[in-house]
N, C-alpha and C positions, 0 to 999 in steps of 0.2 A: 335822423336814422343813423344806426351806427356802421362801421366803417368795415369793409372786408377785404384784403388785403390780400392781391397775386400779382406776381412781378414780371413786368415787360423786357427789361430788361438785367444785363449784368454788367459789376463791375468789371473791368478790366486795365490793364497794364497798374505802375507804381504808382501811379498820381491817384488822387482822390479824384472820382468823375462824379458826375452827376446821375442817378438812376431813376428810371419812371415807374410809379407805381399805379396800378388801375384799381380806384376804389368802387367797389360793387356795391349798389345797394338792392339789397334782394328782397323779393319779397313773401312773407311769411306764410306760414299752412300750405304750402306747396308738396303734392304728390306728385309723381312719374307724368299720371296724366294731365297734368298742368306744368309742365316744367319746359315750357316756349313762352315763359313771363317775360317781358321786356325787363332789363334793369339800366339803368342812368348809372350814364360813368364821369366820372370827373379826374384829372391828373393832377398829380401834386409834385414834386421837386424833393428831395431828401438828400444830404452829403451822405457819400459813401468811405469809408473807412476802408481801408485798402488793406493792411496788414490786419489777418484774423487773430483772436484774442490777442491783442498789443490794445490795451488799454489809454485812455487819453489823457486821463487821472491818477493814475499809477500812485504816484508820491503822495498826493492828496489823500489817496484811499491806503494805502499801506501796503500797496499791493505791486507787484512786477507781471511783466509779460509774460503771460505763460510760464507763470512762478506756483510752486507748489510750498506749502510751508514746508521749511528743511526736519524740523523735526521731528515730522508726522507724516510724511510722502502726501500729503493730502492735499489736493488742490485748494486755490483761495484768488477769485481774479476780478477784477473788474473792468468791464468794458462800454462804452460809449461813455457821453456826458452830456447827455441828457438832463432836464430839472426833477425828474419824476422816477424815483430811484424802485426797481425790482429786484425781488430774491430770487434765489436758486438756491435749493438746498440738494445735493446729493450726497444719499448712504450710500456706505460704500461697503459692498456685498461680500461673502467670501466666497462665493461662487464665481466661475468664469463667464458664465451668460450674462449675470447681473452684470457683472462690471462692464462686461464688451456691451451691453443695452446703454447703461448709463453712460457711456462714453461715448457714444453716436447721440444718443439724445442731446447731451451737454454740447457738443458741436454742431447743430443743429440752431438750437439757441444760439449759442454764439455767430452764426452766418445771417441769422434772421439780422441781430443788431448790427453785424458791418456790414449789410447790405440794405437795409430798410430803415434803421432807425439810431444809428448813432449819437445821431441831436438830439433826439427824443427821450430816451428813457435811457437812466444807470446801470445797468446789472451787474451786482455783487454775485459772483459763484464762489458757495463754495461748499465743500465736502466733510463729512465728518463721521466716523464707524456707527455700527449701529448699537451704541453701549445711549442708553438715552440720556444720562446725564448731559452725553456730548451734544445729540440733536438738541434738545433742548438751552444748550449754550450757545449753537448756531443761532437758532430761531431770535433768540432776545438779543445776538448782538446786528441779525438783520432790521429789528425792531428798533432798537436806541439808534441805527442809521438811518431810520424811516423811511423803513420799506417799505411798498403801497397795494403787494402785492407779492405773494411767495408761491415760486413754480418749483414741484418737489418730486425726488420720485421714493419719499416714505411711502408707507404702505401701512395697513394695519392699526395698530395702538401707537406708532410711532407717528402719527398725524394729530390723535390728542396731546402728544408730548410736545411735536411743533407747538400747538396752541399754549399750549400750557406756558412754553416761551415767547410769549405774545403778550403776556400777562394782563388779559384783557381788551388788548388793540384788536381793533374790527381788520383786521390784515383778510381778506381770501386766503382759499389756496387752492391751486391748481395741484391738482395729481394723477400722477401718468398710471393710473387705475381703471379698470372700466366698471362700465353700468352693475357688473356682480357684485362688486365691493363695498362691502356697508360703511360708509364715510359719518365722518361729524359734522354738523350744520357748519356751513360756510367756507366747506371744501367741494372742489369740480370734479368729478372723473373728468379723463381726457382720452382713454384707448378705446377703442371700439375693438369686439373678438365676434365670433362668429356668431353667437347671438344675434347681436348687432345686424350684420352681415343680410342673417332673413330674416332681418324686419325689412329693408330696404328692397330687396329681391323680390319680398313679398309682396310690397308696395307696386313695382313691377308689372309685376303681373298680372296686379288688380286693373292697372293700366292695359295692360293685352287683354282682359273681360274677366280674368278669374274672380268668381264672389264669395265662394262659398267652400272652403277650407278644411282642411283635416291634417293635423297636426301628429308623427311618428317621434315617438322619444323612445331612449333607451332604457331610460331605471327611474324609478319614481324621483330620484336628486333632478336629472332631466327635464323631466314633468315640471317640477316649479318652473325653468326657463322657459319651458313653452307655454307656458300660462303667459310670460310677457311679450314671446310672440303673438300667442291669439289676442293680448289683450290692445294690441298695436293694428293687428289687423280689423278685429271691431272698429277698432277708432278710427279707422278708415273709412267703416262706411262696409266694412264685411262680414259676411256670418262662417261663425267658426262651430266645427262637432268638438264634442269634449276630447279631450288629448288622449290617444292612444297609447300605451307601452308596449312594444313588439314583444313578445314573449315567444326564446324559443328561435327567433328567423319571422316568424311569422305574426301577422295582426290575428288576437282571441277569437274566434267563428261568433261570438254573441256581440262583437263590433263590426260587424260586415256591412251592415247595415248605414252605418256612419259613412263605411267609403263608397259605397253606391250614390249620396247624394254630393260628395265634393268636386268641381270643376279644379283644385286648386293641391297641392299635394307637399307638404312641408315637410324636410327630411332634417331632423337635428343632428349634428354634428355626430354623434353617441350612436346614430345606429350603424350597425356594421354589415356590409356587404346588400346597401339599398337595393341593388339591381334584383338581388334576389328575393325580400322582402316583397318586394314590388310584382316580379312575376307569380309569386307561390297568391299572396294577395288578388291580385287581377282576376289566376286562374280561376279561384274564391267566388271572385264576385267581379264581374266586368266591369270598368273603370268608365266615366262618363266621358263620352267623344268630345276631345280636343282639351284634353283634362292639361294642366299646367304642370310642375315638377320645381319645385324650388328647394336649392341644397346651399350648404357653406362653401367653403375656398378648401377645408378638411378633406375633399376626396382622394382616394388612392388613384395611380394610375390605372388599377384593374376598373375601379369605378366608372373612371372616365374613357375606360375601351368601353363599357358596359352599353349593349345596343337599348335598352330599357330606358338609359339615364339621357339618350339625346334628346339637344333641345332643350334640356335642363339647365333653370335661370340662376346664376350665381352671381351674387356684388361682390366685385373686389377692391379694396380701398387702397391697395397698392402701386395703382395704375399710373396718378398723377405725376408721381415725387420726382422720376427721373425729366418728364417734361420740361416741370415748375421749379426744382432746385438744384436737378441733378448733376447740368454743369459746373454750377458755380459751388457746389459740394465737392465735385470730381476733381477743380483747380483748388479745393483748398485743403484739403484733405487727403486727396491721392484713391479714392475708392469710392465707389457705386451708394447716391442715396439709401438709404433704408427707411425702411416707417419707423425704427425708432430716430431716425434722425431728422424724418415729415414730423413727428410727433413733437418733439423738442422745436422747431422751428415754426410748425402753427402756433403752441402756447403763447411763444414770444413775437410771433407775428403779432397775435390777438394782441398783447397789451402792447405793444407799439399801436397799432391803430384804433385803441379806445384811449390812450394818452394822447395822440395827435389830434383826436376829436374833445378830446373832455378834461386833457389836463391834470390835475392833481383829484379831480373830484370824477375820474376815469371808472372807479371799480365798486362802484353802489351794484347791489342784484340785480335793480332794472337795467343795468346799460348792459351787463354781463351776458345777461340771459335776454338781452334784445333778439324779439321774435326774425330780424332781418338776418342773425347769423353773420357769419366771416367766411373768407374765403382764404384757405393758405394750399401749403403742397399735398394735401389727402384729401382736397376738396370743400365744399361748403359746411361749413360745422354750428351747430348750437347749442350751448349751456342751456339745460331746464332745470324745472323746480327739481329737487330732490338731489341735487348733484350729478344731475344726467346730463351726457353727452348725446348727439342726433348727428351722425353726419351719413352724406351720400356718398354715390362710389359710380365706377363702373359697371356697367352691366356686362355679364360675358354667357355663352350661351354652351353648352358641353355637344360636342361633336369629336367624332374621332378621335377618339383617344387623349383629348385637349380643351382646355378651354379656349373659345374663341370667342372675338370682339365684338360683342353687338352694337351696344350703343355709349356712349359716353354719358359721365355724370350732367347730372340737370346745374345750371347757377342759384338753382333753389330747394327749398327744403320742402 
């Protein structure tokens, strides 16, 4: 079974210590309502690396500590020494969100390896504009160092240009994209957005009894997304009415009829001012007793005063990071985890512990997309077919003006 990976402890003081890691092995097809599955735990021993990005290899690799090439202001590092060498490739944005994302994700990664995996796996980072000659010059010179796997945050056509500097090597690639992004065979999404978000909530709820589902989108673009919410909820084991488009504020009077039968009430991101949608609807056609309410992490504060919307089930995937890495983030770094810095740090969790289990021969589809999943700072995560990401979250329940706590994420999917 493969290895999932959430950390007991932290490094601390100058010395290299010793840190525990707890390997999970979970297990698969797991909903809400099943998610008190026993999982077997085993410890294992890792060197810890004490000073972040100070590489061990440095001269070997051509690289310096927290060395940027001078010519180009562009990052270029490599850290641990490990037998089992990874890439990093980061574009580097001209916008200031991009860069500030890509610079908490890149640190991220970097804490995973001085804190979990330094013996384990190499990682070569490095950076290059988004002119593709260049990503492409990255890609092939990660490849002639044999890379065994490439964690990126290209996006778009610049993910075929990676491959293209692969020039045929079966490399992966991990990209900080999510489930909406039309990828090339043999690339991962890795972000989960609010889509995401209620499929899991929905999951939920189906757990608290809801069966039977009706689905609010904003604009027919909307509507595709909720086809892959209903089509999540089906696969659960639930029945969905055909997806609505609020037109107006209000659900069409020749669709009334759909929400008289749902127990279960799915609000996309896109619709605006639910609360009201909800009461004009109701008044409509009376809502079935003990009917459920499932929204995104998207609400406004007037949403979340909205007396309608309590009791409203929301997954947040935010929850864990500061728990699980936010100290030893906060000592290395000077500032509060972020999900792009959970995000960066699951990737390179995950290939530390499918290298600690499998070695050079770590990154076949089957060990990737192992139904057991991993375990890092945003919770238990799974690669499927199609380049899709599945992870769980927190549950939080909408009261007073706030979301509050309901339950914590399951150890399974």
């Amino acid at each position: 079974m493969l290895l999932g990976l959430s950390v007991l402890t932290v490094c601390q003081g100058l010395g290299a210590q010793v840190i525990k890691s707890m390997i999970e092995l979970v297990k698969p097809g797991r909903i809400w309502a099943r998610a008190g599955a026993t999982a077997l735990v085993t410890l294992f021993l890792a060197a810890c690396q004490t000073d972040d990005l100070v590489p061990k290899d440095a001269a070997k690799d051509g690289s310096a500590a927290g060395a940027v090439q001078a010519s180009t202001g562009l990052y270029n590092q490599t850290l641990g020494a490990g037998a089992v060498r990874i890439g990093y490739i980061g574009v580097r944005r001209l916008d200031q969100p991009s860069r500030q994302a890509d610079s908490e994700t890149r640190d991220g990664a970097a804490l995973a390896v001085n804190s979990l995996g330094s013996d384990v796996i190499k990682l070569n980072m490095v950076e290059t504009t988004e002119k593709p000659e260049q990503i492409e010059a990255a890609a092939k010179t990660l490849a002639l160092n044999g890379a065994s796997l490439i964690i990126t945050t290209a996006r778009g056509p610049e993910l075929e240009i990676i491959q293209k500097g692969l020039a045929g090597r079966p490399v992966p690639l991990v990209a900080f994209q999510t489930n909406e992004a039309t990828l090339p065979p043999s690339v991962y999404a890795f972000m989960s957005n609010p889509v995401d978000s209620l499929i899991e909530a929905a999951s939920f709820a189906m757990a608290e009894g809801g069966r039977h589902a009706v689905i609010l989108a904003s604009s027919p673009a909307e509507k595709l997304q909720a086809e892959r919410v209903a089509a999540q909820i089906k696969a659960f084991g639930g029945k969905v009415e055909p997806v609505i488009e609020v037109v107006g504020g209000v659900v069409p009077a020749k669709l009334l009829a759909s929400w008289g039968k749902a127990d279960m009430v799915v609000l996309m991101p896109g619709v605006k001012s639910p609360g009201d949608v909800l009461k004009k609807t109701d008044a409509a056609k009376p809502p079935t007793p003990g009917r459920r309410l499932v929204a995104s992490s998207v609400l406004t504060p007037a949403d979340l005063a909205e007396p309608k919307l309590t009791g409203t089930i929301v997954c947040r995937y935010d929850q864990n990071i500061q728990a699980r890495i936010g100290k030893r983030y906060m000592d290395s770094y000077g500032m509060p985890a972020s999900a792009n810095a959970g995000y960066g740090f699951d990737a390179t969790a995950m290939a530390i512990g499918l290298v600690s289990r499998w070695g050079d021969s770590a990154f076949t589809p089957e060990r990737m997309m192992a139904s057991e999943g991993f375990s890092g700072a945003l919770g238990v995560f799974r690669l499927e077919e199609g380049g899709k990401v599945r992870r769980n979250c927190d549950i939080f329940k909408v009261s007073k003006g706030s979301y509050v706590f309901f339950q914590r994420a399951p150890a399974t999917l």
